[in-house]
Phi, psi and omega in degrees: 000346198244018203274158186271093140348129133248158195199103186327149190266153207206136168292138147311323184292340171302318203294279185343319214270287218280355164254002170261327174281012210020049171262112189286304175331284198277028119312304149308326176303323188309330204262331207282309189309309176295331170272353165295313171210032088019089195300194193287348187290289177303019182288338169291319143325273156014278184303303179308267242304309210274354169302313206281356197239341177326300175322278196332296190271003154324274180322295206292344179078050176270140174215149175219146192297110188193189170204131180257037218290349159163355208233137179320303217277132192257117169207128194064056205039356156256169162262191194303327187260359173287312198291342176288308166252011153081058157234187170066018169294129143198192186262162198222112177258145166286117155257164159306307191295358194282152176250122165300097257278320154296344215212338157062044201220109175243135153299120217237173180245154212274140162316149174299169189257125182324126187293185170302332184257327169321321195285320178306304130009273203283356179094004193289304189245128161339124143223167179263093180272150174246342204205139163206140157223144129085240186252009175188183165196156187254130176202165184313139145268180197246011132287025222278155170295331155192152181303157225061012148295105203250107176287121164244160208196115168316154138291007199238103182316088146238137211284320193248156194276340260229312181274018191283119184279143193317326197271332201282325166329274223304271162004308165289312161284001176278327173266000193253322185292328201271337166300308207268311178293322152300299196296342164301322172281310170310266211259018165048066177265193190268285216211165172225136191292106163273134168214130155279158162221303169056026187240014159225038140208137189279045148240158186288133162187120158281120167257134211243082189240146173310130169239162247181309183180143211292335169323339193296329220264346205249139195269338179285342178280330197289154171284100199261009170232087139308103203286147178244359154314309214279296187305290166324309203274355187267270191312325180289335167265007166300313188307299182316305170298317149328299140355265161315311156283349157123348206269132206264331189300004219256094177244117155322000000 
């Protein structure tokens, strides 16, 4: 219990130096000193050092014999309130998420990044809407398997259709039946094509396409230099045809 740690006095810039050569041992000892006993000045150091080398021992599962138990000051291998009540001897593993003890700064993970229909959604990028409600809205795609082909996409970011709440489901396909009756009505195919995929965009989106012959269906078929005359004039009759059907949700 009284046996001594020693541990070399440590820079950031040494730490840094010593994570680019991948010397772990003595990184770490270097990082123990440095959050012990290191004034308040340096907290900024601290926060750099530990974005950059954090990762690192993070992979490897590195763990060393210490204590985070409340006190800067590193002494005999404990700190100060360990030596006091002889408690908290344990192994400590280093994370990115561990909070620095000096500097009292945790590293938060940045929000995720909006999807592609989200971002389409709120108006950041052009899309050609036909439907908006609620809980959801319907638009050209901008690939279609034929014209009139229409993605209908929840507001709400869920990646696989499968975490889809029953109600949020039902709701899509009512608006994907009422989609698929305009479009039966625009271009008379022989039937329209429901399809889930979800593997070029993490939202949920059923496309709802005029189909003809099953070949209609292969994503290796779609048209991928589509014209935005072609796109325009493919929504005003999806739109129209909506209309004409009574459905009020019929969006510019």
């Amino acid at each position: 219990e009284g046996r001594t740690v020693a541990a070399p006095a440590a820079h950031p810039a040494q730490l840094l130096h010593l994570a680019a050569t991948q010397d772990l041992a003595q990184l770490a000892k270097g990082l123990i000193v440095l959050l012990f006993e290191l004034p308040l000045a340096r907290a900024e150091d601290l926060a750099d050092l530990r974005l950059l080398v954090g990762a690192q021992i993070e992979r490897t599962n590195f763990q060393l014999e210490g204590c985070l138990g409340g006190s800067r000051r590193y002494k005999e291998g404990y700190c100060h309130q360990c030596t006091q009540h002889n408690a908290h001897k344990k192994l400590v593993r280093f994370s990115p998420r561990a909070t620095l003890q000096g500097s009292r700064r945790q590293v938060q993970k940045p929000p995720p990044m909006p999807t592609l229909f989200t971002r389409i959604i709120a108006g950041e990028i052009p899309g050609r809407f036909v439907w908006k409600d609620e809980h959801s809205v319907a638009f050209m795609s901008i690939h279609p398997l034929n014209p009139g082909h229409t993605l209908v996409v929840p507001r709400q970011e869920v990646d696989h259709w499968l975490d889809l709440t029953p109600e949020l489901a039902q709701h899509l396909m009512l608006v994907s039946q009422c989609v698929g009756k305009a479009l039966q009505n625009a271009y008379q195919p022989v039937k329209i094509g429901l399809m889930i995929a979800g593997l070029e965009v993490p939202h949920t989106h059923l496309h709802v396409v005029p189909v003809y012959e099953a070949h209609d269906l292969d994503f290796a078929r779609a048209n991928t230099s589509a014209t935005a005359d072609e796109l325009d004039r493919s929504a005003v009759e999806v739109r129209d045809a909506l209309r004409v059907l009574g459905y009020y949700q019929v969006s510019d």
